[in-house]
N, CA, C and O of each residue as an XYZ file, in Angstrom:
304
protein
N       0.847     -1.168      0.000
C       0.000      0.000      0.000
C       0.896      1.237      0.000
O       1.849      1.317      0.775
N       0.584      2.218     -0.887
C       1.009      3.329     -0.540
C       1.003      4.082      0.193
O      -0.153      4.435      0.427
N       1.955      4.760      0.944
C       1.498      6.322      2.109
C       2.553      7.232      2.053
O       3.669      7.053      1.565
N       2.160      8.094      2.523
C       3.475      9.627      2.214
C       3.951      9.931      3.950
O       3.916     10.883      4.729
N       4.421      8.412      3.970
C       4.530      8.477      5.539
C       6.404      9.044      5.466
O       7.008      9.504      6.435
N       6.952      8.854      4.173
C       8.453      9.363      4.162
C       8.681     10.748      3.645
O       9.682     11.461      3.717
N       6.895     11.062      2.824
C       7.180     12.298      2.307
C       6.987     13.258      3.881
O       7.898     14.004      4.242
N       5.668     13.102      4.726
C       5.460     13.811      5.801
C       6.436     13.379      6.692
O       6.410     14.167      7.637
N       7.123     12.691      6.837
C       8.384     12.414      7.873
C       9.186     13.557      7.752
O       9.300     14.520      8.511
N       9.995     13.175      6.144
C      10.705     14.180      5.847
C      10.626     15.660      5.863
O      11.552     16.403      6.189
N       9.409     16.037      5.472
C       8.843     17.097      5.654
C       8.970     17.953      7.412
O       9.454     19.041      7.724
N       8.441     17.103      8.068
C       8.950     17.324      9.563
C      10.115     17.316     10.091
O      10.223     17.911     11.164
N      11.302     16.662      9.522
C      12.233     16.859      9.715
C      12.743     15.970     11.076
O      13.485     16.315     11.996
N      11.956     14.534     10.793
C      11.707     13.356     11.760
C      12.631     12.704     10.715
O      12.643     12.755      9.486
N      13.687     11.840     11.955
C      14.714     10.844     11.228
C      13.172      9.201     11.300
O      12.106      9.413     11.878
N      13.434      7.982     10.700
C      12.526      6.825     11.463
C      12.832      6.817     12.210
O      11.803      6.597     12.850
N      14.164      6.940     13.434
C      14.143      6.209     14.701
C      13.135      7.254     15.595
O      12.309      6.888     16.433
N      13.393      8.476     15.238
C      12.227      9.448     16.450
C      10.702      8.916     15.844
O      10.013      8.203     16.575
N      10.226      9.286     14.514
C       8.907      8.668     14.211
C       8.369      6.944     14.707
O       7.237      6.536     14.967
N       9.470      6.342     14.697
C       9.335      4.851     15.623
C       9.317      4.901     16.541
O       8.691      3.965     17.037
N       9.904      5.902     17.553
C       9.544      6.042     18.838
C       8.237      6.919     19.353
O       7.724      6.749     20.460
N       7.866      7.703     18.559
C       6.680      8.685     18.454
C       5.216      7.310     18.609
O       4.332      7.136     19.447
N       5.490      6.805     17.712
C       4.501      5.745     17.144
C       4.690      4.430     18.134
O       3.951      3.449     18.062
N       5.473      4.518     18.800
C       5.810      2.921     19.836
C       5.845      1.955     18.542
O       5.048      1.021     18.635
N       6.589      1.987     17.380
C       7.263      0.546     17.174
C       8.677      0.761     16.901
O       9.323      1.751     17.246
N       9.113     -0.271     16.237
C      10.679     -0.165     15.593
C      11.178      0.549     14.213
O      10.438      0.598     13.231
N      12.364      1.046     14.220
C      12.732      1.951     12.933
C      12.567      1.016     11.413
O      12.703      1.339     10.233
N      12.193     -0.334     12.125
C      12.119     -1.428     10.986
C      11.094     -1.249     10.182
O      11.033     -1.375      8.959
N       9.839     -0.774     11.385
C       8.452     -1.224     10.623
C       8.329      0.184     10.174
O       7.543      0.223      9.228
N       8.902      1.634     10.548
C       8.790      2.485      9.738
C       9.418      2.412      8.698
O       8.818      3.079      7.856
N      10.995      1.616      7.968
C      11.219      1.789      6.825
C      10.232      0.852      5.885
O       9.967      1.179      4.729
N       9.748     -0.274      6.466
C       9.287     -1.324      5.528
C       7.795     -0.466      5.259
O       7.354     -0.513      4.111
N       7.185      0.145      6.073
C       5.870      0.890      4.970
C       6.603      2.295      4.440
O       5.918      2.791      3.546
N       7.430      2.836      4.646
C       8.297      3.624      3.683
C       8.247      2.904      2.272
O       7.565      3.421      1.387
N       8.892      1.819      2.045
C       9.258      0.809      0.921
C       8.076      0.154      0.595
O       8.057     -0.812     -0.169
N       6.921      0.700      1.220
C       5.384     -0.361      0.720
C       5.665     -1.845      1.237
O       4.915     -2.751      0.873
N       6.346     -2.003      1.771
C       6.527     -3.797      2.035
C       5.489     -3.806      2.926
O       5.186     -4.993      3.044
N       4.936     -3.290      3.464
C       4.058     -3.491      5.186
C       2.946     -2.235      5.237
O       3.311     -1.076      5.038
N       1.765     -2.531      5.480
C       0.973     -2.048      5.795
C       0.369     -1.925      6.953
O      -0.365     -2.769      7.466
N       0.677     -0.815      7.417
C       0.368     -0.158      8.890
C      -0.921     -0.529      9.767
O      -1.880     -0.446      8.999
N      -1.213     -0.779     10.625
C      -2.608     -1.111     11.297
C      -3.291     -0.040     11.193
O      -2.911      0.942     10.555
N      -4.228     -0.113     11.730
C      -5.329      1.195     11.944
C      -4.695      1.873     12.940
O      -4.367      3.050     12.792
N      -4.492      1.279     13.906
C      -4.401      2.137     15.695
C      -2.808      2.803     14.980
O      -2.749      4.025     15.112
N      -1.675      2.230     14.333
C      -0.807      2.483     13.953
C      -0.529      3.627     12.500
O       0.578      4.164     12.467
N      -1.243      3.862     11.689
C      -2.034      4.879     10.922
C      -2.232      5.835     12.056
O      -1.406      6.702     12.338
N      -3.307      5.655     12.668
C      -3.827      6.866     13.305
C      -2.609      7.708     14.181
O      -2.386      8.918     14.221
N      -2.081      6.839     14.701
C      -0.941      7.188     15.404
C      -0.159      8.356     14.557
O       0.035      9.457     15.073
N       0.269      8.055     13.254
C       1.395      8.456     12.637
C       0.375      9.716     12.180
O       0.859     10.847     12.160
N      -0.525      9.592     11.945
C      -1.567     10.605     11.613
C      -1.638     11.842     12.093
O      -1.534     12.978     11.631
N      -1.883     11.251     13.356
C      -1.870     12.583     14.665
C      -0.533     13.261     14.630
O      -0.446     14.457     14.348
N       0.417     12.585     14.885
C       2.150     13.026     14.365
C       2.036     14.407     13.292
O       2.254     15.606     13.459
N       1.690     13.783     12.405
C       1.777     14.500     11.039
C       0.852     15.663     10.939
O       1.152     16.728     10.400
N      -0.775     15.273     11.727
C      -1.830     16.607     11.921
C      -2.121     16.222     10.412
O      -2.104     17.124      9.575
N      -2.410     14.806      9.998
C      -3.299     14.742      8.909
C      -4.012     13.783      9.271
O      -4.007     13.187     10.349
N      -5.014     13.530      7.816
C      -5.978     12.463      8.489
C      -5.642     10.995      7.410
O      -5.023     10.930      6.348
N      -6.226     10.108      8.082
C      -5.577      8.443      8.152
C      -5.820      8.559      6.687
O      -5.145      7.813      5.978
N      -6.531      9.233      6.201
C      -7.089      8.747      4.413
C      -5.854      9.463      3.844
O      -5.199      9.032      2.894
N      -5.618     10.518      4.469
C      -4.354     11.286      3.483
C      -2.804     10.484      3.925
O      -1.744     10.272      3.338
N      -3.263     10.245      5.054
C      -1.387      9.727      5.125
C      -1.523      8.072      4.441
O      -0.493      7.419      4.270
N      -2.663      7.593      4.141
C      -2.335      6.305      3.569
C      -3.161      6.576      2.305
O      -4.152      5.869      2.122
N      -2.965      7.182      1.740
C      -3.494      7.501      0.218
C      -4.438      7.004     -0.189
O      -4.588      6.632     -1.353
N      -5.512      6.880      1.012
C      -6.734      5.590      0.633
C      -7.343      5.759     -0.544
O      -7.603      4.781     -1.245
N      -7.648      7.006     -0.916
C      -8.748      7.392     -2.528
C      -7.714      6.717     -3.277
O      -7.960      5.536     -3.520
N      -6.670      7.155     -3.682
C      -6.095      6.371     -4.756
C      -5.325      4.618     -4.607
O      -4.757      3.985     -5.496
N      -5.528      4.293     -3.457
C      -5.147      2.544     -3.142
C      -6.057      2.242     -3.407
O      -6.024      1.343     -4.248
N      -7.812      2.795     -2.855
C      -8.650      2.183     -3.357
C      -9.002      1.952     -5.177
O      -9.492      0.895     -5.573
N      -8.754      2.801     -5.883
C      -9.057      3.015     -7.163
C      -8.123      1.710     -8.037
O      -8.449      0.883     -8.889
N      -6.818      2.033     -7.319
C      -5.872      0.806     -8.420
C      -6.153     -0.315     -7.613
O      -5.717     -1.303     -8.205
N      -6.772     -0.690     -6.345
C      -7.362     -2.553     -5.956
C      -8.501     -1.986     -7.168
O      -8.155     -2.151     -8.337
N      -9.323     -1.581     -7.004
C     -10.695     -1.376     -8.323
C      -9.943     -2.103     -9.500
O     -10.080     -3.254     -9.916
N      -9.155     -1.147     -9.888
C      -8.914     -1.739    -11.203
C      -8.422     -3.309    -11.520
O      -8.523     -3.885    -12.603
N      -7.779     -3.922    -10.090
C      -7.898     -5.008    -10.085
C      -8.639     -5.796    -10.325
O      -8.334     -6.666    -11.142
N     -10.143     -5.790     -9.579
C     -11.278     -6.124     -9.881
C     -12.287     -5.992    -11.280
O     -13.071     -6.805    -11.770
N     -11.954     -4.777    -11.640
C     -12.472     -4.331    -12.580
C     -12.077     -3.788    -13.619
O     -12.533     -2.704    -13.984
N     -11.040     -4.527    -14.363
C     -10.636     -4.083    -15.333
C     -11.081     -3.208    -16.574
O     -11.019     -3.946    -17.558
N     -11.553     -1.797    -16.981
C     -12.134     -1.709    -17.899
C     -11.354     -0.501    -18.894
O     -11.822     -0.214    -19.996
């Protein structure tokens, strides 16, 4: 899944190890949804959310994740 969790990191001027500690996990699981490998929980979204002072749909790009699973489904 996509999120602009490295663009708003960066933007803040948060290394991962402070945003991993902000968020209570490891600098691991912030690079691996950096790299899309891992998709964040809800309680863990919201978390990074509040951080950032955006909301869970914008920091995980839901309008447009939802549209390209669509096109999965629905090829047209």
């Amino acid at each position: 899944m996509k999120t602009k969790v490295k663009e708003l990191r960066t933007a803040a001027n948060l290394t991962q190890q402070q945003l991993a500690e902000r968020v209570h996990v490891s600098s691991r699981t912030i690079i691996s949804i950096e790299k899309g490998q891992y998709s964040p929980s809800l309680m863990l979204a919201y978390r990074m959310a509040e951080v950032f002072g955006v909301t869970v749909e914008e920091l995980c790009c839901l309008k447009e994740n939802r549209e390209l699973e669509d096109q999965k489904y629905d090829p047209l």
